[in-house]
N, C-alpha and C positions, 0 to 999 in steps of 0.2 A: 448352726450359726448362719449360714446362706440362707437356710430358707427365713430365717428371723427375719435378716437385713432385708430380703425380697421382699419380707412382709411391709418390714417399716417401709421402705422407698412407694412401695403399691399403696399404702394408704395416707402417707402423706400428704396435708393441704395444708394451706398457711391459715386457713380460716379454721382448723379445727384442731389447735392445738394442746397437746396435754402437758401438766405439771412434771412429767417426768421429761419433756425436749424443753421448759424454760431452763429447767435444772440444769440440762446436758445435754443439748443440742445435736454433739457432735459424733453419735454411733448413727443418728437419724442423717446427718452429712453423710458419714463415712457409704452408709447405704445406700445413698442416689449417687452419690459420686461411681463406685459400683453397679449399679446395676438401673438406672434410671437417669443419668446424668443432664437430660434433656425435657424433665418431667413436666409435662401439660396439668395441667392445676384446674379445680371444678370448673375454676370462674374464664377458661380459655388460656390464661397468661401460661409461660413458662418460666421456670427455677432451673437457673444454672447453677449447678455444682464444683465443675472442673476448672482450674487454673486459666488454661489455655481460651476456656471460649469465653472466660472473665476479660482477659487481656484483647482477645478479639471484638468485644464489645464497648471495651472502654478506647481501643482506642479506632475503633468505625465509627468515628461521628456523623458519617455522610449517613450510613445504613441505623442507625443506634441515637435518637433523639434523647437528650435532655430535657428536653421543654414538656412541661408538665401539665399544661390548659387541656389539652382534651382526657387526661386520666383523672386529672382534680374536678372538673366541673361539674361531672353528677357524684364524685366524694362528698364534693364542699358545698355547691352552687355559689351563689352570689355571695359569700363572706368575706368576714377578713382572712381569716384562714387560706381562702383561695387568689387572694389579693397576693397576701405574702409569700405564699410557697411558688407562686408564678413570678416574682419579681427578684425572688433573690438568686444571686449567683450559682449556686449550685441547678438549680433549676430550669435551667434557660441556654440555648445552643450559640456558637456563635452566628453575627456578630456581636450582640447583646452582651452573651458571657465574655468574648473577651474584653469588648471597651471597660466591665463593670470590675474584672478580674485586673485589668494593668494599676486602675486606681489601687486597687487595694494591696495587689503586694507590693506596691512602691511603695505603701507605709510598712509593709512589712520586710523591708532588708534588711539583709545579715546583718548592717550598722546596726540598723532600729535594733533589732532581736538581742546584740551584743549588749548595747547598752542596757537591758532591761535586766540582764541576770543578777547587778549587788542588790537591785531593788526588792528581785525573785528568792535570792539567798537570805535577806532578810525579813522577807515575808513568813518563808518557811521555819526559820530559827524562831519568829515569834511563835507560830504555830505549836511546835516540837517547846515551846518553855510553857505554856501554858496544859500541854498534855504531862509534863512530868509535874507538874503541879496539883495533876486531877489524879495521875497513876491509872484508872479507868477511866477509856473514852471510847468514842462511838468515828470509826475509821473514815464513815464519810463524810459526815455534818463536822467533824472537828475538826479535819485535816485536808481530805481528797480533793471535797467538794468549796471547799474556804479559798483553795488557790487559783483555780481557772477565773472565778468570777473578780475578783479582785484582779489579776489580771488585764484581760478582757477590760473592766471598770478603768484600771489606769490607762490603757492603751484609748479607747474613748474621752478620756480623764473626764467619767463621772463623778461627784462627789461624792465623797466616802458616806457621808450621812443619808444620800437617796441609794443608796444601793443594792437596800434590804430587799426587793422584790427580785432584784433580778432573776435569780437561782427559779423560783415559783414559776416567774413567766416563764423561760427557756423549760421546762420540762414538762410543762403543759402547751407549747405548742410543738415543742418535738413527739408529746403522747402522742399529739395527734395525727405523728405520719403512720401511725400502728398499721397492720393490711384490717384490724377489724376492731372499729371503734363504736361505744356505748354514746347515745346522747349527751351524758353528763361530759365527756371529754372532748365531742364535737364542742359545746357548749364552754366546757372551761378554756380551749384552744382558742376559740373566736376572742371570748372574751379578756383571755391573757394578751393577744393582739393588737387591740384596742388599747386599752390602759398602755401598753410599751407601747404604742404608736403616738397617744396622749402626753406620754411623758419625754418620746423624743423633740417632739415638735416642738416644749418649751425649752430643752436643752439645744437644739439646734439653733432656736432663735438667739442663747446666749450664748452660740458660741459664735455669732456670726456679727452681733455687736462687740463681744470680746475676745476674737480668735486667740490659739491658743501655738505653740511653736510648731508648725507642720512634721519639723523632723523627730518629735516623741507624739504626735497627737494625732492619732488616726484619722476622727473626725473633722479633725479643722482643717488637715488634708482630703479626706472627702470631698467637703465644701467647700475648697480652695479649686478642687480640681487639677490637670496637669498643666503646665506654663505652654503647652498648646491651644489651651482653650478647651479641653473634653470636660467635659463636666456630668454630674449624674440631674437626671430629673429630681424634685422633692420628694417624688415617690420612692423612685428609686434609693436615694439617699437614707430616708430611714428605713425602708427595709430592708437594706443590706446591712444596717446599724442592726437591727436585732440580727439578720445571719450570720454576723460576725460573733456575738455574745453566743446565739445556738451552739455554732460550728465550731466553736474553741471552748463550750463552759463542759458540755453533758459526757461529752469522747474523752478531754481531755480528765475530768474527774474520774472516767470506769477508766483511764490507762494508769492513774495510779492505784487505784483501790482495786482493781485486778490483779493488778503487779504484787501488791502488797499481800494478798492472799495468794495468789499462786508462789510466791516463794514462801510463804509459811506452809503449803503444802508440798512445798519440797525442798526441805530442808537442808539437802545437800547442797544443790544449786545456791540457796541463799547464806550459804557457808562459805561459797565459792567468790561469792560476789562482796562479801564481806572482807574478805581475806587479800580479795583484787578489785579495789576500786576501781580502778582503770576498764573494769567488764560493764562498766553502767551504759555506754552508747550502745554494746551489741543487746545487751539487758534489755535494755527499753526496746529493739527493735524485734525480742522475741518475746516478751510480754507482747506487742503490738500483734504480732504473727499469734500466737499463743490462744490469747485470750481478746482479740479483735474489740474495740470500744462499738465500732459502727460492724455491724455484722450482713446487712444488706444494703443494694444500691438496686436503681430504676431504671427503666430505657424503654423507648417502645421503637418499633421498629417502623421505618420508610419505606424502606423495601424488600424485598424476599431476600431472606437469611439463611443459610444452612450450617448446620452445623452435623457432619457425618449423613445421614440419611433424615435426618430433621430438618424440613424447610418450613420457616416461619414468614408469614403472610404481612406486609403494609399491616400497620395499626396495630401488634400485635405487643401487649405489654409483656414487660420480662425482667426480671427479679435476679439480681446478679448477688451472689450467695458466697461473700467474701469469709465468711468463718468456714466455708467449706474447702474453697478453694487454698487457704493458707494452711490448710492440712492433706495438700493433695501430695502422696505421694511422688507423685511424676517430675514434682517442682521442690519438693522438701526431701531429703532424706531423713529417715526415722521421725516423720510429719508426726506422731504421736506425743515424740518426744519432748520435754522443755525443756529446752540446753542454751544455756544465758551466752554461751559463747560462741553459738553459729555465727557462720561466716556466710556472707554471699545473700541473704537474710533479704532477698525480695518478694514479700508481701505485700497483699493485696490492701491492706488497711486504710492508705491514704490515696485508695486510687490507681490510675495509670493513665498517660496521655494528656492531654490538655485542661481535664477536672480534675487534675492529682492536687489533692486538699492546697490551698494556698498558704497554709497556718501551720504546717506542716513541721517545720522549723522551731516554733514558738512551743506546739506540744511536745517534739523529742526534747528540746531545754526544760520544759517545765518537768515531767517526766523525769529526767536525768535528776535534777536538780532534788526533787521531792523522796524519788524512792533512796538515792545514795546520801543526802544527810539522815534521813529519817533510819537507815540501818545501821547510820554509824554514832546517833543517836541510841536507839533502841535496839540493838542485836539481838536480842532477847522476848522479843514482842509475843504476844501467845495470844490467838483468838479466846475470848470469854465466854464465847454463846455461839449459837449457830449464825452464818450471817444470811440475810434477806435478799434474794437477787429481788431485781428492779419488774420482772412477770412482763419483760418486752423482747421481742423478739429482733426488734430493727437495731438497737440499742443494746448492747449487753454490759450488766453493771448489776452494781448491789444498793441497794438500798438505804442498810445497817448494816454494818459489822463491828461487834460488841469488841473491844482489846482492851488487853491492860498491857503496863510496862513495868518495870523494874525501876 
């Protein structure tokens, strides 16, 4: 068994990976975490595995850049692609990140979030009457993925009749943070950018002859700005309008449709949580731990980094490897284990430090909200077919998953 995991960790590359680590990632973690935990990769970057030197990275912003222009520009070159992923929040160091970060959680406070759950509770009741209606349905197009973007949509308050593309565009420009991308997805990324950048700029303009109540409406707060005067550029503006849709549509749908398969593959637990509603806040935060929706994050380094007898050089990129580290023994007890009722349940999922997701809040409600009616709905759920993960590595989720109900 050692000499396996040696294997796996020794041959390890994010460019050359096989159907058996989309499958199952995490013997392929367990193994660098073990025995390569600081592992140098064909292309020069470095893959952290461990807990600790995640937490050291996320939160040395001095040493650990965000800003993404010198790793995108020979990904991308001149596109939209490299326009977007440079301008939106996640992406970007302070002070940038923070002026662009205050706007946006001050639409997202606890008030705002509060007020959104009867709208969220009957979102999902529609959802859940329309599936005992079919008895067979498909876990992500009917349910998972139907809620973030509706969401997201009210929170912008898109209208309900343009909002068919969303879900398309967000998953074609998130394909394309892949580590190793095809033509055809450079090309459908660019092109999904566009068209969402096309179709903000007509929504912008009506929301700025008809603003909309700043304290439910993210955007007409955007564009409002703070009663200091900060304001975003037009650029900025709509490309944090698509970050926000990204950042809340593709994580938030694989945290439920994880959730949802992982307790059907372990029936006890979802016995458990059936029995104690009341387990649905720790629930959601070890499905997060568990089964991670975002599985890696980026940083390149400023300055010479060490970690143990590994010093990492100015310029040097580095791959922070959150589905590894949320099963790192050192930080988890029985990290193997899915137990809906751990306590103390700090994963790396949404971050650490000053990039800790901003939206944060809005997916443990949806989350909460989606898997505890949906069980107390369907207790009985049974997968139909095998399900489809998503064949991404940055992103983990499924694709289909075939269910019927009772």
């Amino acid at each position: 068994m050692t000499s396996d995991a040696r294997e796996l960790a020794d041959n390890f590359d994010l460019e050359s990976l096989t159907g058996e680590f989309y499958a199952d990632p995490y013997p392929t973690y367990r193994a660098l975490r073990e025995h390569a935990p600081v592992k140098r990769l064909r292309s020069g970057a470095y893959f952290l595995t461990r807990y600790d030197d995640l937490v050291t990275a996320y939160k040395n912003t001095r040493a650990f850049s965000s800003d993404k222009k010198k790793e995108y520009a020979p990904k991308y070159g001149d596109t939209p692609l490299y326009e977007h992923h440079t301008t939106s929040l996640v992406f970007n160091d302070q002070p940038a990140h923070t002026r662009v970060r205050r706007l946006i959680t001050g639409a997202l406070s606890p008030r705002a979030i509060a007020q959104m759950e009867p709208a969220l509770i009957a979102l999902v009741d529609h959802l859940l009457d329309r599936i005992a209606e079919k008895g067979g349905f498909e876990l992500i197009g009917d349910f998972a993925a139907a809620i973030p973007v509706e969401v997201i949509g009210n929170l912008l308050d898109v209208p309900h009749d343009e909002r068919e593309p969303l879900r398309d565009w967000s998953l074609a420009i998130l394909g394309a943070l892949e580590p190793v991308l095809t033509q055809e997805q450079v090309a459908r990324g660019n092109r999904a950018v566009s068209e969402f950048l096309a179709y903000l700029e007509g929504l912008v303009a009506r929301r700025r002859a008809y603003p909309g109540n700043p304290e439910r409406d993210v955007l007409t707060r955007l564009i409002q700005g703070e009663a200091s005067g900060e304001r975003l550029s037009e650029k900025e503006l709509l490309h944090n309008c698509i970050f926000l849709l990204n950042a809340g549509h593709e994580t938030t749908t694989n945290l439920i449709g994880n959730g949802l398969v992982v307790l059907h593959e372990h029936p006890a637990e979802k016995q458990k949580l059936i029995q104690a509603p009341s387990l649905i806040r720790t629930a959601v935060e070890e499905i997060l731990r568990y089964e991670s929706s975002n599985q890696l994050g980026n940083r390149m380094t400023t300055e010479p980094a060490s970690f143990g007898d590994v010093t990492l050089e100015p310029g040097t990129l580095v791959t922070l490897c959150i589905g590894a580290a949320n099963r790192d023994p050192s930080q988890f007890e029985n990290a193997e284990t899915f137990d809906i009722a751990r306590s103390a349940n700090r994963h790396l999922s949404f971050g650490t430090g000053v990039h800790q997701c901003a939206g944060m809040a809005l997916a443990r409600l949806e989350g909460a909200v989606a898997v505890s009616r949906f069980l107390a709905r369907f207790p009985n759920y049974k997968l139909s077919g095998a399900p489809v993960r998503g064949g991404r590595v940055r992103f983990r989720g499924f694709l289909s998953v075939p269910c019927v109900v009772e």
